[in-house]
C-alpha positions in Angstrom: -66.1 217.7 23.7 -62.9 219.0 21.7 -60.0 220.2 23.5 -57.4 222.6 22.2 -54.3 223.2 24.0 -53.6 226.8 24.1 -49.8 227.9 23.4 -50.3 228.2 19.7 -54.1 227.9 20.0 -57.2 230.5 19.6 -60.3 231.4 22.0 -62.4 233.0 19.4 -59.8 235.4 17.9 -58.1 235.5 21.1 -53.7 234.3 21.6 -52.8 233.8 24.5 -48.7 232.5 25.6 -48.7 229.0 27.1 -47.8 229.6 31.0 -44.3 229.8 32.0 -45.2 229.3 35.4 -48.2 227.9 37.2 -51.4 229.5 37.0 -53.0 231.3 39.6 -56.0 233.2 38.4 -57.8 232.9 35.7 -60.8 235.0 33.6 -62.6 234.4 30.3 -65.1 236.2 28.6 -66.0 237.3 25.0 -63.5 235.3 23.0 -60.3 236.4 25.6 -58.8 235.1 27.7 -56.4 236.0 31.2 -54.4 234.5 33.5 -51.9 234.7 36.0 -49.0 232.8 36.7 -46.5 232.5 39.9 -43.9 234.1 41.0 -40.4 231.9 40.8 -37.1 232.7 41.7 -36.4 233.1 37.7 -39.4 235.2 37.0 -41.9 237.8 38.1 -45.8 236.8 38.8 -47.3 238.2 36.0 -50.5 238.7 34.4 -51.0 237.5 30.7 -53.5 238.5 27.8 -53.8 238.9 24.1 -50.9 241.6 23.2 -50.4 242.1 27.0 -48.0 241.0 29.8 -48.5 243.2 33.2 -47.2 242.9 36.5 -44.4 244.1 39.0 -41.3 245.2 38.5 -39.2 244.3 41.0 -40.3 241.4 42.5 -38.3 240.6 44.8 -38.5 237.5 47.6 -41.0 237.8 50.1 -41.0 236.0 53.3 -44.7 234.7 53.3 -44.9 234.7 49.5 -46.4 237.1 46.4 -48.6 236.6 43.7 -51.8 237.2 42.1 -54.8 236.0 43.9 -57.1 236.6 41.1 -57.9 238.3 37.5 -60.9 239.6 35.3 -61.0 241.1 31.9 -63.8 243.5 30.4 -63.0 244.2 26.7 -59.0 244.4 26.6 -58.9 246.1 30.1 -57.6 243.8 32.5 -58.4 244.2 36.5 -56.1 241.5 38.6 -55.9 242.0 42.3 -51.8 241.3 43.6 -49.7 240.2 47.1 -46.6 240.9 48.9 -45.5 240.8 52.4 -44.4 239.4 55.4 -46.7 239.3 58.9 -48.6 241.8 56.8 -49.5 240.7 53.8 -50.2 244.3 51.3 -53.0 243.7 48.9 -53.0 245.8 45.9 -55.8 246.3 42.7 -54.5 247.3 39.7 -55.8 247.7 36.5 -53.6 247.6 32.4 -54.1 247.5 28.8 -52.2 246.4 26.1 -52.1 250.0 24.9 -51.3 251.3 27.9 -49.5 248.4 30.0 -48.3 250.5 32.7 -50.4 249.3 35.6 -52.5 251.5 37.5 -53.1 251.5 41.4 -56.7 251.3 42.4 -56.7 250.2 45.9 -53.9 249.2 48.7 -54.7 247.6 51.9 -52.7 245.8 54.5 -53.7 243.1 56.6 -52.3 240.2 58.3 -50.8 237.3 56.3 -53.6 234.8 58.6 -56.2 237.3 57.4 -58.4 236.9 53.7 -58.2 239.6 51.2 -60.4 242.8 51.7 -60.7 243.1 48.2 -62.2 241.1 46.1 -63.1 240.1 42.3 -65.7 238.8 41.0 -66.3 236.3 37.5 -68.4 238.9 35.0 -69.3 238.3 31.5 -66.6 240.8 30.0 -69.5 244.1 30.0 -68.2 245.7 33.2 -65.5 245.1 35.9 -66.4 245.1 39.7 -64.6 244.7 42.7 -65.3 245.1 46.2 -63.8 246.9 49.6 -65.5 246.7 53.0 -69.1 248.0 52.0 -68.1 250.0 48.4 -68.6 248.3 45.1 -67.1 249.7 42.2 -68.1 248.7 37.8 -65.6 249.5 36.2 -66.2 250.0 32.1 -63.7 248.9 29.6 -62.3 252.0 29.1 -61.3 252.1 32.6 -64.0 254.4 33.4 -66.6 254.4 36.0 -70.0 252.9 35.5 -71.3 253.7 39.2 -70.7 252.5 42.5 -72.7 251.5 45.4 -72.4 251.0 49.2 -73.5 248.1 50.7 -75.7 247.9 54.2 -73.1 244.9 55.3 -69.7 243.7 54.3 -69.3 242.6 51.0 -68.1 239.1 50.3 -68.5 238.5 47.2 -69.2 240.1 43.7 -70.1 239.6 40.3 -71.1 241.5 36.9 -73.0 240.7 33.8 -74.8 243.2 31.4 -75.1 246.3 32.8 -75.6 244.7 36.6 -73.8 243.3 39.3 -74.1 240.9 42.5 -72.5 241.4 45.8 -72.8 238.7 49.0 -73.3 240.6 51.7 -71.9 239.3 55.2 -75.3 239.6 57.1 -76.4 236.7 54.6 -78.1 238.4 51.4 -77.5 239.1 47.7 -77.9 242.1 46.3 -78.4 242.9 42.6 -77.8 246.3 41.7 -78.0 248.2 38.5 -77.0 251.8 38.4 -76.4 252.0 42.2 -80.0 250.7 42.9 -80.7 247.7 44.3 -83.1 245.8 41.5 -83.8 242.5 44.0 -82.5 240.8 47.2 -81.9 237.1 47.7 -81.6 235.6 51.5 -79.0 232.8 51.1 -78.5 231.7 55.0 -74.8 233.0 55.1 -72.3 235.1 53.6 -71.0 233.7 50.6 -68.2 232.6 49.3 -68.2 232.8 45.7 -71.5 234.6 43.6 -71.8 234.4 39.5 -74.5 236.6 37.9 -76.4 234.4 34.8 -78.8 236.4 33.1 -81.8 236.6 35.5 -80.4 234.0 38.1 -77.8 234.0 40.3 -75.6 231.3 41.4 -74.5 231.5 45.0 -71.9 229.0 47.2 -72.6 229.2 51.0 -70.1 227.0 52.6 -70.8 223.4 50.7 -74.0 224.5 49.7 -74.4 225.7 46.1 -77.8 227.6 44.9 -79.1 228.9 41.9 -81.7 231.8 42.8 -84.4 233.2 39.8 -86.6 235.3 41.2 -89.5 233.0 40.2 -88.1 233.5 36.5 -86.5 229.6 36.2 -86.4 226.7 38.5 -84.5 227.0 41.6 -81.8 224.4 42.7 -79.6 223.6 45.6 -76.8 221.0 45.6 -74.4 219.8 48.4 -70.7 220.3 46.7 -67.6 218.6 48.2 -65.6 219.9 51.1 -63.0 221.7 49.0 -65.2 222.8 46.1 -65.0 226.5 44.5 -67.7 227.9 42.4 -65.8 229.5 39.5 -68.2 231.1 37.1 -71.4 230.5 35.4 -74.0 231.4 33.3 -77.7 231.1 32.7 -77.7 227.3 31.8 -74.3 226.4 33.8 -72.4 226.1 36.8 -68.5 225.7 36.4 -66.6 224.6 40.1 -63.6 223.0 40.7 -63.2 220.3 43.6 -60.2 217.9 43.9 -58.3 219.4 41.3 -61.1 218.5 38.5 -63.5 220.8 37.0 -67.3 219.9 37.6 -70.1 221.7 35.2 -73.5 221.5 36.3 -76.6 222.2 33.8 -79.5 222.8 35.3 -82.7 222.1 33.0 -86.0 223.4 33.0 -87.6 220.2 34.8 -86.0 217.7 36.8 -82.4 217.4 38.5 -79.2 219.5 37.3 -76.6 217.1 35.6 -73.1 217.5 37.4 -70.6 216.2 35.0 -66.4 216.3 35.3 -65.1 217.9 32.3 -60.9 218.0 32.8 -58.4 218.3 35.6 -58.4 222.0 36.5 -57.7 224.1 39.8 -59.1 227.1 38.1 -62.1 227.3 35.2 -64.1 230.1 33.3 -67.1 229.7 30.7 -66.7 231.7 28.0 -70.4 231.0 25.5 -70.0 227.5 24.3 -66.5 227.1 25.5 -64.5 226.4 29.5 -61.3 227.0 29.7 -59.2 225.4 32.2 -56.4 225.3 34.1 -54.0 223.3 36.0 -50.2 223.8 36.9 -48.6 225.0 33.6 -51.7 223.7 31.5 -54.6 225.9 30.1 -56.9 223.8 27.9 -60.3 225.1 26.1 -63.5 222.7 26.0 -65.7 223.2 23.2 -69.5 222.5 25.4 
């Protein structure tokens, strides 16, 4: 594989600025690239894309810390979900361009600091944006507006979007896929998930240690035991990306026999992007040519 460093270096036709602080978040899809990086005492957490730098403004010091938990692109919109607080840690979506930078509010919710996000993101291939808040999913289109939403019969998880569909985890141990607010097929998984990529008719789902790849009867099916502090990042109809022990693992999963789980850099976070991953680590954001 050929590695570019990216500061002065292209995805596709994509620029991105090498990271002034460590990255937090990262997405990747259709030749662009976005991530976020921390707040420090000499700079604001901020999100970072082709022609575009969002974020807050003030940031000032927080007790129990600030950030951005996580990012995803669709087009040039970018959709990054933010923290603050104290004992209550506020949790806020907001949404940019590089047109029109100004961030816009889509949700605010306050919970404890000890308590998880009750929004969250999901990895999608760059056609729609979805996020997630109690039982309401929301796709977002690229120009911000909305392609449908859906409620839930339990707790959402989890989410993803490829295409003109998405896939939410539910909490009662299922995954949906819905297009246009209908549910098109439902997947038992044994648990609510905690991390869900949509690959063209499969979906790839992490329960606990356990990572899956569900068809429908349209591919092979696979299971594989991943290590204690593995993260299913993104994926796509031939691939798993995760990140475990501050490497990146891909997994390709053939037509017969077992998936191939190979290391491909030192990464904390990691997108594919077609025949490119891009990863992450500290200040570092490399692209891999598969």
């Amino acid at each position: 594989m050929k590695s570019v460093l990216i500061g002065a270096a292209s995805v596709a036709a994509a620029l991105v600025p090498r990271p002034a602080a460590p990255v937090t978040a990262l997405a990747a899809a259709q030749g662009h690239v976005v991530y976020a990086s921390a707040w420090t005492s000499a700079r604001c957490e901020r999100v970072v894309t082709t022609g575009g730098t969002f974020g807050p403004r003030p940031c000032p010091a927080v007790s129990t810390g600030r950030g951005v938990a996580s990012v995803e692109l669709a087009g040039r919109r970018v959709l990054w979900l933010g923290y603050a607080g104290g004992n209550d840690r506020d949790w806020t979506l907001a949404t940019a361009t590089p047109t029109r930078p100004q961030p816009r509010q889509l949700l605010f919710a306050e919970r404890d600091v000890e308590q998880p996000s009750p929004i969250v993101l999901g990895p999608s291939d760059g056609s729609l944006l979805v996020y997630a808040y109690g039982r309401r999913v929301v796709a977002l289109r690229a120009d911000g507006s909305r392609a449908f939403a859906w409620t839930a019969p339990a707790t959402v998880t989890a989410v993803s979007a490829a295409g003109a569909r998405l896939a939410a985890a539910l909490a009662s141990g299922e995954v949906d896929v819905v297009r246009g607010g209908v549910v098109d097929r439902r997947y038992p998984v044994g648990g609510a998930a905690t991390a869900l990529a949509l690959a063209g008719d499969a979906v790839l789902v992490q329960v606990g240690r356990e990572l899956s790849r569900r068809s429908a009867g349209l591919g092979p099916e696979y299971t594989l035991t991943l290590a204690k502090d593995a993260h299913l990042e993104d994926g796509d109809a031939a691939h798993a990306v995760y990140v475990a022990g501050g490497r990146a693992h891909l997994v390709t999963f053939p037509q017969t026999g077992a998936p191939l789980d190979r290391v491909v850099g030192a990464a904390l976070h990691a997108q594919l992007d077609g025949r490119r991953i891009v990863l992450a680590s500290g200040r570092s954001l490399v692209v891999e040519s598969l």
